[in-house]
N, CA and C of each residue as an Amber inpcrd file, in Angstrom:
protein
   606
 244.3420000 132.2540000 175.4770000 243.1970000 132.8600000 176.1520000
 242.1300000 131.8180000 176.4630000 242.2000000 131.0870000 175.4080000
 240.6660000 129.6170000 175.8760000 240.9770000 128.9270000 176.6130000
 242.2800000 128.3090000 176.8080000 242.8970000 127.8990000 177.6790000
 242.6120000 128.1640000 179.1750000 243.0730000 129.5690000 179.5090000
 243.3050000 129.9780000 180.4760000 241.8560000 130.3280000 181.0240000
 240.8250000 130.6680000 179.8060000 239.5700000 130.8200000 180.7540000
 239.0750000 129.6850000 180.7440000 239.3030000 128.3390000 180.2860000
 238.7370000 127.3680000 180.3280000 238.9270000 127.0040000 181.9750000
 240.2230000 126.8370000 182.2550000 240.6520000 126.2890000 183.3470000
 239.9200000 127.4740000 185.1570000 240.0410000 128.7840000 184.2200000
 239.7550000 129.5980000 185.3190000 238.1350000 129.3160000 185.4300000
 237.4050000 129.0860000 184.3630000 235.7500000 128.2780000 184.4710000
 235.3110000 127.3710000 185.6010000 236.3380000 126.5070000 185.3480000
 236.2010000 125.3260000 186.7300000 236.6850000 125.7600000 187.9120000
 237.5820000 126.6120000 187.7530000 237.8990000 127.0670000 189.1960000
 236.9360000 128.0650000 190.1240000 236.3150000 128.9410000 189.2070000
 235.2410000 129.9330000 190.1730000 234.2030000 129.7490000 189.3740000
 233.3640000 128.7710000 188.1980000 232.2820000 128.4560000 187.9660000
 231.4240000 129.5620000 187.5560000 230.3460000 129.2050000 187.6310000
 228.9560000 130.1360000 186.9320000 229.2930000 131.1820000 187.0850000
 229.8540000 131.9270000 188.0390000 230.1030000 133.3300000 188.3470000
 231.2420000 133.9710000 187.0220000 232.6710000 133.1960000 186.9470000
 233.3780000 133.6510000 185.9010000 232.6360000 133.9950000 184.7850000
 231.6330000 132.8170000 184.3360000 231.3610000 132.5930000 182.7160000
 230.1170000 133.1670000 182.5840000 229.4940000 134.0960000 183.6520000
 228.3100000 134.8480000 183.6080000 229.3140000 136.6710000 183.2880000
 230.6130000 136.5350000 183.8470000 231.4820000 137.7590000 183.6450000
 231.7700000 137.5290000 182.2640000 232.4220000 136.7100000 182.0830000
 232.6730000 136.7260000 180.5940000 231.9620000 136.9480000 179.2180000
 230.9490000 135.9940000 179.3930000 229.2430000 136.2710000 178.4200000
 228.8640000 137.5440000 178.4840000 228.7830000 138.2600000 179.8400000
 228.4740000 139.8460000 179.5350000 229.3600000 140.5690000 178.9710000
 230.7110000 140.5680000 179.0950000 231.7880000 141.1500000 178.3750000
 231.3440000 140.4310000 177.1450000 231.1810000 139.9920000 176.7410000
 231.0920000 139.2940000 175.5600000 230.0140000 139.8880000 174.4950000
 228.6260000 140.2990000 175.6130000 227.2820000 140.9930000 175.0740000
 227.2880000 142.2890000 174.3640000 228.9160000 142.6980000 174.8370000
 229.2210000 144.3850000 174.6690000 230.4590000 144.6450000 173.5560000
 230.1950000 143.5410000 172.6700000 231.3950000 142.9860000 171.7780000
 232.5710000 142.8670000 172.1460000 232.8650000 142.5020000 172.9960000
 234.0270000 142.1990000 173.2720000 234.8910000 140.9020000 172.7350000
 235.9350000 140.6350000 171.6360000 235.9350000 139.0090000 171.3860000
 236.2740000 138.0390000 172.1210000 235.6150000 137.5330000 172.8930000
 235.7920000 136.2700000 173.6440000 235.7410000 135.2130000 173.0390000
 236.3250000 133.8620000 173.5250000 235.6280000 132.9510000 173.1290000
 234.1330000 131.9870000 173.9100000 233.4950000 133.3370000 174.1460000
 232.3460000 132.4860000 174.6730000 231.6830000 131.3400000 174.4270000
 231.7030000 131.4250000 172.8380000 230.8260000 129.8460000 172.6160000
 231.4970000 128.6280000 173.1100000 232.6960000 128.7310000 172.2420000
 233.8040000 127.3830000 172.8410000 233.3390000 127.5420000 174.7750000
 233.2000000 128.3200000 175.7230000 232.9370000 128.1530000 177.0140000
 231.8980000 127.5810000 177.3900000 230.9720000 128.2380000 176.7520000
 229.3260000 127.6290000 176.7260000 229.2460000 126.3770000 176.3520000
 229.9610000 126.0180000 175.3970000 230.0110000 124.3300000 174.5770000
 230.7410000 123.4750000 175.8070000 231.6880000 123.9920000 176.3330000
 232.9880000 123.3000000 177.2030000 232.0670000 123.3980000 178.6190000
 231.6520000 124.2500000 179.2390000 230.4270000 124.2480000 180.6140000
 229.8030000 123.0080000 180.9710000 228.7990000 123.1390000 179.6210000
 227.9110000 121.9840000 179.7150000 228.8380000 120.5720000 179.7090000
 229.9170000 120.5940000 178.7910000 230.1990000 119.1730000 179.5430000
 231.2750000 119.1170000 180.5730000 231.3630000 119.6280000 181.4020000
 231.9630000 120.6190000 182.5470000 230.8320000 120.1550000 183.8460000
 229.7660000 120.1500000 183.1910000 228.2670000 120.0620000 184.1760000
 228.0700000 119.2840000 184.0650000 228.3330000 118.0070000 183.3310000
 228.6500000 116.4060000 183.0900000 229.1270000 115.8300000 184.0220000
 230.1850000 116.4520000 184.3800000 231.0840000 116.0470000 184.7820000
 231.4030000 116.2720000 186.2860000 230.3790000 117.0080000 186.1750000
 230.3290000 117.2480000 187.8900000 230.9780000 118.7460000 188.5810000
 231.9010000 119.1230000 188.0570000 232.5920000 120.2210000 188.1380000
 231.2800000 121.6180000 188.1250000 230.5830000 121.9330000 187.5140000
 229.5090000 122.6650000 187.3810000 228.2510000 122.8100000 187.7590000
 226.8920000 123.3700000 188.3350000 225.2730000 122.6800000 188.6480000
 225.0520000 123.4820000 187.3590000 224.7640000 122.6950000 186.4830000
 223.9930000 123.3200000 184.6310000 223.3250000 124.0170000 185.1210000
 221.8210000 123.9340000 186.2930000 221.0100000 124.7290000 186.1040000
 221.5920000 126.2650000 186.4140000 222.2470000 126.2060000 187.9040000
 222.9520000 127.9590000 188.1150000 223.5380000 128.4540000 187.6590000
 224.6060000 127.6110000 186.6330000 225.5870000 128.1820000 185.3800000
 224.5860000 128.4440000 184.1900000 223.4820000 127.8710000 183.6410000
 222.8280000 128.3490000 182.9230000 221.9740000 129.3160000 182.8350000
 221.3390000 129.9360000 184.2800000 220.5580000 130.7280000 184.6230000
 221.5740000 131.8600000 185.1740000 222.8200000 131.9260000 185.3750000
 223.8200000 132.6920000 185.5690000 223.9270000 133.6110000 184.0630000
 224.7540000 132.5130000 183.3870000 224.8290000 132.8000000 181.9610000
 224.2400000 133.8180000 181.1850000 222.5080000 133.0040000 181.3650000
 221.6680000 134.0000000 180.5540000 221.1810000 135.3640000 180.6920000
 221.5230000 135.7950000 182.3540000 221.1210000 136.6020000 182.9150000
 221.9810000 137.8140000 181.8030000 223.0950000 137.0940000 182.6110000
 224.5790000 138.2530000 182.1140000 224.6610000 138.6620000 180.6430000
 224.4330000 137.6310000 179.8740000 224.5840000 137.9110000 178.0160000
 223.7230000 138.7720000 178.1570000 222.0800000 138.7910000 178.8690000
 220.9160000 139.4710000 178.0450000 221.4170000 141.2510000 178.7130000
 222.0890000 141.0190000 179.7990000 222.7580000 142.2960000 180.4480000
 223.6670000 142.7900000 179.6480000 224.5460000 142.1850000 179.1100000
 225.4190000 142.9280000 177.9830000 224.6470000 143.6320000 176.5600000
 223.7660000 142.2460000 176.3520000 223.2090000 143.0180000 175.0870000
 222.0290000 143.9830000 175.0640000 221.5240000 144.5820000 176.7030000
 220.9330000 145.5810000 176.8240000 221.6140000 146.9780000 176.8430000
 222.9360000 147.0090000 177.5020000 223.9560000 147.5690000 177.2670000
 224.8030000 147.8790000 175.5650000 224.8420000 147.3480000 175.4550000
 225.2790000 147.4330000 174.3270000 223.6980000 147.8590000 173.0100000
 222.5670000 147.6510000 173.3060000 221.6320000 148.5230000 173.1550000
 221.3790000 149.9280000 173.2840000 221.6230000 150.1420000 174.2620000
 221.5570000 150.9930000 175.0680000 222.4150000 152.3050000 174.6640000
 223.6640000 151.8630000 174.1170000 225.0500000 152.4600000 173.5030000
 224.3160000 152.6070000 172.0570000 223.5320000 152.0700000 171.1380000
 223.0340000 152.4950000 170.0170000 222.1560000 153.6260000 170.4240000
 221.4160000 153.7340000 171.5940000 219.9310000 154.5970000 171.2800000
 220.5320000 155.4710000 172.2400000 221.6410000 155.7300000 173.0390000
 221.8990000 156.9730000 173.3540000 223.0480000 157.6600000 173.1280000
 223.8190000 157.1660000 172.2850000 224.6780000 157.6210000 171.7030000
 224.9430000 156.7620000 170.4160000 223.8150000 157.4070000 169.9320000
 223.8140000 157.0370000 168.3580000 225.0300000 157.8910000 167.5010000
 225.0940000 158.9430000 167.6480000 226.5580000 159.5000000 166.6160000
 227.4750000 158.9910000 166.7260000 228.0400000 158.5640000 167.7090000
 229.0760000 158.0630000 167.9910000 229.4890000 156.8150000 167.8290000
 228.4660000 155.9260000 167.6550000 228.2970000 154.7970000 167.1900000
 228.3200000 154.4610000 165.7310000 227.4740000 155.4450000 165.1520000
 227.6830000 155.3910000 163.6010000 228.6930000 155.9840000 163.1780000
 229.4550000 157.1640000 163.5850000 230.9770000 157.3020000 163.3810000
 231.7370000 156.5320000 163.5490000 231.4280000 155.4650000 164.6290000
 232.6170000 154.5230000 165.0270000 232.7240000 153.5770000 164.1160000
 230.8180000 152.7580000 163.9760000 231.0510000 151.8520000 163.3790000
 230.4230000 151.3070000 161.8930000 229.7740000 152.8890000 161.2160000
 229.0730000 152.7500000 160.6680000 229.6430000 152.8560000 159.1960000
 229.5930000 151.9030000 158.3490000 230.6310000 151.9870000 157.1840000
 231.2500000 150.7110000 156.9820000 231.1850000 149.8490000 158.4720000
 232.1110000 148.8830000 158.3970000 231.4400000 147.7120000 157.5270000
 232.0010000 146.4180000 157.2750000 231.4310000 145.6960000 156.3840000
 230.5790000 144.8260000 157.2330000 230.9310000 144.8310000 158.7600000
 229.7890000 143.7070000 159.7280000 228.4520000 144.8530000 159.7790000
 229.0900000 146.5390000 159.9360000 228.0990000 146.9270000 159.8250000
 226.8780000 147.2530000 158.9380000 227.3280000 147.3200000 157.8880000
 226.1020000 146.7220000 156.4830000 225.8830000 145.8490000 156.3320000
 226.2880000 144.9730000 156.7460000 225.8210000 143.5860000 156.1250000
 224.8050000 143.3170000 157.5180000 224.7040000 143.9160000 158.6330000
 223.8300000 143.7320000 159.7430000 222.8340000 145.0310000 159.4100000
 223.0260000 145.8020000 159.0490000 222.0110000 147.2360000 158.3530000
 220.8330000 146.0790000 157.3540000 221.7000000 145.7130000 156.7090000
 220.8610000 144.8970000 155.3130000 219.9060000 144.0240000 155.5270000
 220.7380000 142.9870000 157.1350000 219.6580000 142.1370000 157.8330000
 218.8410000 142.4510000 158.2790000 219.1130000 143.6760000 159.0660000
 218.2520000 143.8430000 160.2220000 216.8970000 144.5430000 159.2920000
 216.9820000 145.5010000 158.0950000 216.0650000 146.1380000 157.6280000
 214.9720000 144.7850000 156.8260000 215.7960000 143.3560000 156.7130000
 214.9830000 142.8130000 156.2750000 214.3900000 141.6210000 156.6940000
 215.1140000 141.6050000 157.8840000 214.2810000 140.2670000 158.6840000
 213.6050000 141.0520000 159.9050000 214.1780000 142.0870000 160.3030000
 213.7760000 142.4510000 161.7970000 214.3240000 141.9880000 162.7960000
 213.0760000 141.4550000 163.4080000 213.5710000 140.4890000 164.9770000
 213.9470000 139.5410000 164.2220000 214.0760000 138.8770000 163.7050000
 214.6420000 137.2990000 163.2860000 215.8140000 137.6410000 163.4510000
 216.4060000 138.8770000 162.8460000 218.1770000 138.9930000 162.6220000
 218.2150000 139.1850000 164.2270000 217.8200000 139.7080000 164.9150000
 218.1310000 139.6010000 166.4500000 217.9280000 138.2900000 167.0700000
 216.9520000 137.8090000 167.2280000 216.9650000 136.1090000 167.4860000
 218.3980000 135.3800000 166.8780000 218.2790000 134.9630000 165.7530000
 219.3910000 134.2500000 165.4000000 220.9210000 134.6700000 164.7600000
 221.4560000 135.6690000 165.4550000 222.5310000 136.4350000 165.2500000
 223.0260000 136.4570000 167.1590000 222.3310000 136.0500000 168.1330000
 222.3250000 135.7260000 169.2150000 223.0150000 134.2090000 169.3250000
 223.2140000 132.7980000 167.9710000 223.5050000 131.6800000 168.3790000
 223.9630000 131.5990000 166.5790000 223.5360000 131.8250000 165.8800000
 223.6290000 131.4480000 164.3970000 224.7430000 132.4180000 163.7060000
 224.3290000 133.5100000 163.8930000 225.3710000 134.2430000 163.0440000
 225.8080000 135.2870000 163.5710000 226.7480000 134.9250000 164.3780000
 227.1770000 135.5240000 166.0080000 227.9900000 136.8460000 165.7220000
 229.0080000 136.6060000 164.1070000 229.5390000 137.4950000 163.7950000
 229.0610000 139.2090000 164.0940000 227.7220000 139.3870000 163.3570000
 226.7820000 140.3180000 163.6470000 225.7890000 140.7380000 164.8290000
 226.5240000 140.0270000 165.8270000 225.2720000 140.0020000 167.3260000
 225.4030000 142.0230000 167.8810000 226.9910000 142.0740000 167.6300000
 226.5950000 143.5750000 168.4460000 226.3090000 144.5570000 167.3090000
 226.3120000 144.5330000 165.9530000 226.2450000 145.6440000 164.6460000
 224.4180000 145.7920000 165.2240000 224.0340000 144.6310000 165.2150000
 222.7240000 144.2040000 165.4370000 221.9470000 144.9630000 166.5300000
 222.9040000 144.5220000 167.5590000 222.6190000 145.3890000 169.0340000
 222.3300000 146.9230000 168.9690000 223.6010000 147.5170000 168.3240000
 223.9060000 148.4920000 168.2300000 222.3740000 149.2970000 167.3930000
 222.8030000 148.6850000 165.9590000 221.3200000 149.5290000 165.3760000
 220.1650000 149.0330000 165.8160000 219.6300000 148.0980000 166.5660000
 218.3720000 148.5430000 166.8780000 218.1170000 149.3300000 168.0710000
 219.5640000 149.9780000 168.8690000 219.5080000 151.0680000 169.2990000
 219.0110000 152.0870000 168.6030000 220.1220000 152.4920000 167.5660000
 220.0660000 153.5070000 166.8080000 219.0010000 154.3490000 165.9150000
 217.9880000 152.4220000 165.3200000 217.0000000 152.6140000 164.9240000
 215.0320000 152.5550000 165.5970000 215.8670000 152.8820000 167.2030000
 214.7350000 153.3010000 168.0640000 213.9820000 151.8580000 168.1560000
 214.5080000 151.0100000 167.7980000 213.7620000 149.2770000 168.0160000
 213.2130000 149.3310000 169.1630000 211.7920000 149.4510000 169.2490000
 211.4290000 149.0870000 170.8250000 212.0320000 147.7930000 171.7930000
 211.9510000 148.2870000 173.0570000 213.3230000 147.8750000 173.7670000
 212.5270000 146.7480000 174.0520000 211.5960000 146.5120000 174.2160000
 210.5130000 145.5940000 174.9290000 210.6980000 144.1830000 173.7480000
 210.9140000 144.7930000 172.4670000 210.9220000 143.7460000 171.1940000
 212.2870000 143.0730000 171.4930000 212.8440000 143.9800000 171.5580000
 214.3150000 143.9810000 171.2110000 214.7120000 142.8040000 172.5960000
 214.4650000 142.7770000 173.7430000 214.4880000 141.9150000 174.6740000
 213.6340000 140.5710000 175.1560000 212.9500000 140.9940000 173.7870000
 212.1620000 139.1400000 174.0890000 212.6490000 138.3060000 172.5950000
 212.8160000 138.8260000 172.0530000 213.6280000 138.0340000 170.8250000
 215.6380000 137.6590000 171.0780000 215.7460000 138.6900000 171.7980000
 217.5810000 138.3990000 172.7280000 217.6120000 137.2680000 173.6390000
 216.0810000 137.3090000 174.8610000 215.8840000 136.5030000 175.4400000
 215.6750000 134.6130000 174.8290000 214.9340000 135.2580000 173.6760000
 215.0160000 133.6880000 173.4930000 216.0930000 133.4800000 172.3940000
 216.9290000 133.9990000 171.8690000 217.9760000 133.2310000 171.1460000
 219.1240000 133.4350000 172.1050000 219.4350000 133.9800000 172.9520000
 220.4190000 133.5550000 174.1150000 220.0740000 132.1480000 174.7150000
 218.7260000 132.1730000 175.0150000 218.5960000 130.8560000 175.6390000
 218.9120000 129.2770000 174.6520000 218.2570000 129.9510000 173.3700000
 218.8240000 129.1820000 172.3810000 220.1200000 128.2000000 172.3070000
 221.2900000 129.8610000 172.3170000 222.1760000 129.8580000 172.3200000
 223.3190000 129.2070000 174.0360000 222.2390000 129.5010000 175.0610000
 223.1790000 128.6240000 176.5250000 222.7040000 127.1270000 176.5870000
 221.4450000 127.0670000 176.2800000 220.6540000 125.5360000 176.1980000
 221.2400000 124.7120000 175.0820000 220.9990000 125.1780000 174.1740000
 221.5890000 124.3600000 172.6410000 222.9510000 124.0760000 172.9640000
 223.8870000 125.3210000 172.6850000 225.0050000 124.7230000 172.7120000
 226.0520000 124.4490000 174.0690000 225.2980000 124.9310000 175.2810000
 225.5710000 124.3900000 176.1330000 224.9590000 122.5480000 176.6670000
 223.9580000 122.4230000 175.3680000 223.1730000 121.0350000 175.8050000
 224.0450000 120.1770000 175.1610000 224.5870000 120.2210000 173.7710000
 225.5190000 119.6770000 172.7780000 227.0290000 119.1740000 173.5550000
 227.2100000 120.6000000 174.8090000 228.2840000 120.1400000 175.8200000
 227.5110000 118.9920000 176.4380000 227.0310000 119.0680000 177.2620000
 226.6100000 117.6010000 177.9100000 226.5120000 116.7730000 177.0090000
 225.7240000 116.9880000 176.7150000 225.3730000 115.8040000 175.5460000
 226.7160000 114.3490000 175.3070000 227.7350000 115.5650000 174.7710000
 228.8520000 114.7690000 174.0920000 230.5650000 114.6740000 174.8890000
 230.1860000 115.5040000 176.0040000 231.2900000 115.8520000 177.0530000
 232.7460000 115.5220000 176.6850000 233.2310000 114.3980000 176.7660000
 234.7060000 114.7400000 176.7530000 235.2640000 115.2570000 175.0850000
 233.8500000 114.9310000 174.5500000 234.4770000 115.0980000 173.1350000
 233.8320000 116.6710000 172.2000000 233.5020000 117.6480000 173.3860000
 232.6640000 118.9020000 173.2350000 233.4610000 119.7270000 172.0700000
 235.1520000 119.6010000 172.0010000 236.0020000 119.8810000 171.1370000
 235.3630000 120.1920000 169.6620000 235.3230000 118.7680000 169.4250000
 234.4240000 118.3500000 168.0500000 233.2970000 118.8530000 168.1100000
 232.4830000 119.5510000 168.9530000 230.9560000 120.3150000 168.5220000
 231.3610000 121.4770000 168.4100000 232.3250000 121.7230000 168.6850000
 232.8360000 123.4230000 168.7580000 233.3300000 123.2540000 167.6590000
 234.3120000 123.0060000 167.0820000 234.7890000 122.4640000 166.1330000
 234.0800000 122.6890000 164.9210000 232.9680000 121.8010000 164.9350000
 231.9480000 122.1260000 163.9440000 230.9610000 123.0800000 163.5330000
 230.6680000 123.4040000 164.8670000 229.7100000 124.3330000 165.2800000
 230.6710000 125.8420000 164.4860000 231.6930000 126.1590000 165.1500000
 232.2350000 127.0200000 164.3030000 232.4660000 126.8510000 162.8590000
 232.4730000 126.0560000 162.1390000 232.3860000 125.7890000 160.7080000
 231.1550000 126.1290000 160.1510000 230.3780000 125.8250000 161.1400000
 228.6580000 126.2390000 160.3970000 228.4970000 127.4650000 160.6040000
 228.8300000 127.8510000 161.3050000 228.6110000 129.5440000 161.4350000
 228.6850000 130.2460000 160.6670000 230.5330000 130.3150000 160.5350000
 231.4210000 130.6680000 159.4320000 231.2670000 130.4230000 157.5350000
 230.0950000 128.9610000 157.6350000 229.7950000 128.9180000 156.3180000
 228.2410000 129.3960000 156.1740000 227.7290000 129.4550000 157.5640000
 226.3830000 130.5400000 157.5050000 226.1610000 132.0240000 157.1220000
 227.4800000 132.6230000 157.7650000 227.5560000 134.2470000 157.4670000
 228.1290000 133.8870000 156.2890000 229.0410000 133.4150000 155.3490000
 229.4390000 133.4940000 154.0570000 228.3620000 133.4800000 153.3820000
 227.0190000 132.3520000 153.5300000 226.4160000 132.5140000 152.4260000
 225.3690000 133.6850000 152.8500000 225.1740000 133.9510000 154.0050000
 224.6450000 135.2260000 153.8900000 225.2130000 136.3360000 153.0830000
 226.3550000 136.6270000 153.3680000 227.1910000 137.4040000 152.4220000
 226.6810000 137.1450000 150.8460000 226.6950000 136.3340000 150.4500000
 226.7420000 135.6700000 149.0270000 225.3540000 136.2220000 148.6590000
 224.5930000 136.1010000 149.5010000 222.8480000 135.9640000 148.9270000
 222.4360000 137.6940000 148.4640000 223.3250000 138.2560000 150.0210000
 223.1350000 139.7880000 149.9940000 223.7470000 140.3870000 148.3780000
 224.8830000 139.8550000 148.2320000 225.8610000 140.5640000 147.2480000
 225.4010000 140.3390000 146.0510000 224.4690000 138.7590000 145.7700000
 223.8800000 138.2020000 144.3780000 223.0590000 139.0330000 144.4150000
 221.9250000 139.8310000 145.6560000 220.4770000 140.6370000 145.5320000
 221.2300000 141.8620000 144.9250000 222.1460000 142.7190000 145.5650000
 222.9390000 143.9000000 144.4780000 223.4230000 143.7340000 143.4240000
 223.8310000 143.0120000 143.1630000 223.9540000 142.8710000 141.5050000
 222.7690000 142.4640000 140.8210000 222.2570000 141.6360000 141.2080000
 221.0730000 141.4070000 140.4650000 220.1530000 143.1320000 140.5410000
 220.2690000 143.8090000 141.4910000 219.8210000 145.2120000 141.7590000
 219.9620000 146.2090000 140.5880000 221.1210000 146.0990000 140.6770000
 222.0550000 147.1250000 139.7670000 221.7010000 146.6010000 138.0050000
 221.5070000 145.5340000 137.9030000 221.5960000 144.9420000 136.6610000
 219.7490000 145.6190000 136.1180000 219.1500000 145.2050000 136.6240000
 217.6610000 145.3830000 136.6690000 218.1810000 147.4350000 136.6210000
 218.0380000 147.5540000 137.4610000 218.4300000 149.2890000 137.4440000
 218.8360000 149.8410000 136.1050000 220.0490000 149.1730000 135.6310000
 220.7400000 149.6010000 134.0070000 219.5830000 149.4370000 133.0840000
 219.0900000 148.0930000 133.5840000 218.2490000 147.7100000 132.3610000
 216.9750000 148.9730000 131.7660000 216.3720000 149.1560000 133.0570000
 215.5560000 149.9740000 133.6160000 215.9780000 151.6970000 132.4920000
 217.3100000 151.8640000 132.8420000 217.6060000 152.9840000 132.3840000
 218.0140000 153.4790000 130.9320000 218.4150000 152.2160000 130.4540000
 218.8540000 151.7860000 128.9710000 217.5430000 151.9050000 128.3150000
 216.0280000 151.0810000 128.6320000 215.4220000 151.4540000 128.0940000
 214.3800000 152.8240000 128.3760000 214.5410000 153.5710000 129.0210000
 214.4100000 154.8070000 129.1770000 214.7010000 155.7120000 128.3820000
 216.2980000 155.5490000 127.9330000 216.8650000 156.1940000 127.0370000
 216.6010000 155.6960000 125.9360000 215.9640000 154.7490000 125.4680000
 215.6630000 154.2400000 124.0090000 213.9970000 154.9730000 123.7640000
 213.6120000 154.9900000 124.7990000 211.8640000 155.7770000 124.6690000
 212.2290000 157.2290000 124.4820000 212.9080000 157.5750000 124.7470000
 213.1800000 158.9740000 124.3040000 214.0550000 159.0480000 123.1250000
């Protein structure tokens, strides 16, 4: 599949990878980043104009993830039947109740795993749309500038930023995981404690 959209990238340009990024906004699994990383040095190289592929780009992601908004706050049952229970979806419940917009900003380029759980409930949880689209806006851009800049930047060798770039991710949401799961136990422990001596006062 990376392959084949890699090659189909250069062939019809900003237009493909503005289709794809929006499919992408609406969870769909693509490999968008690896595209975004591979673009920019694509736009190195002459094959691409960075600025219309980048202003293409951003248009389309922030279009998916209004959509895919959009799918939380008007069909919220259906959403939490679908997806509510799942483990991206608590562990994005957990973020979102405790960072807010931050978990929307950087779940847009950082911890991508959770970009649509994210989407979804601040549908669900009536997130004003106005918030909800200036914090998307700037970690998309984050996310086409940065790691589309890392493509230029390093061009034939963009492999290796992807490469890595997916390693950090992957060891970003783990320790998110980790931090969440140490705060519940540490929860639960405090809770017993709590209740043990309760029962000793009586």
């Amino acid at each position: 599949m990376s392959d084949f959209l890699l090659t189909q990238v250069i062939n019809y340009g900003a237009p493909l990878l503005g289709v794809v990024v929006f499919i992408g906004g609406l969870g769909v699994p693509l490999p968008c980043t690896p595209l975004v990383i591979a673009a920019g040095a694509f736009s190195r190289e002459g094959y691409l104009p960075w600025h219309t592929t980048a202003l293409t780009s951003i248009i389309s992601v922030i279009i998916g993830d209004s959509l895919s908004y959009s799918m939380g706050y008007y069909a919220s049952g259906y959403v939490l039947k679908r997806f509510g229970g799942t483990p991206k979806w608590i562990e994005a419940e957990k973020t979102f109740e405790r960072w807010g917009p931050l978990s929307i900003f950087f779940s847009r380029f950082l911890v991508t795993a959770i970009a649509l759980p994210v989407n979804l409930l601040s549908g669900t949880t009536r997130y004003p749309f106005r918030k909800f689209i200036i914090y998307d806006a700037l970690g998309e851009a984050v996310w086409i500038f940065g790691y589309g800049g890392l493509g230029y930047l390093f061009g034939s060798q963009w492999e290796v930023v992807n490469e890595f770039l997916g390693n950090f991710g992957g060891l970003t949401l783990g320790v998110i995981f980790f931090i969440v799961g140490l705060r519940q136990v540490i929860k639960r422990q405090a809770k017993k404690r709590q209740e043990s001596a309760a029962k000793n006062l009586c």
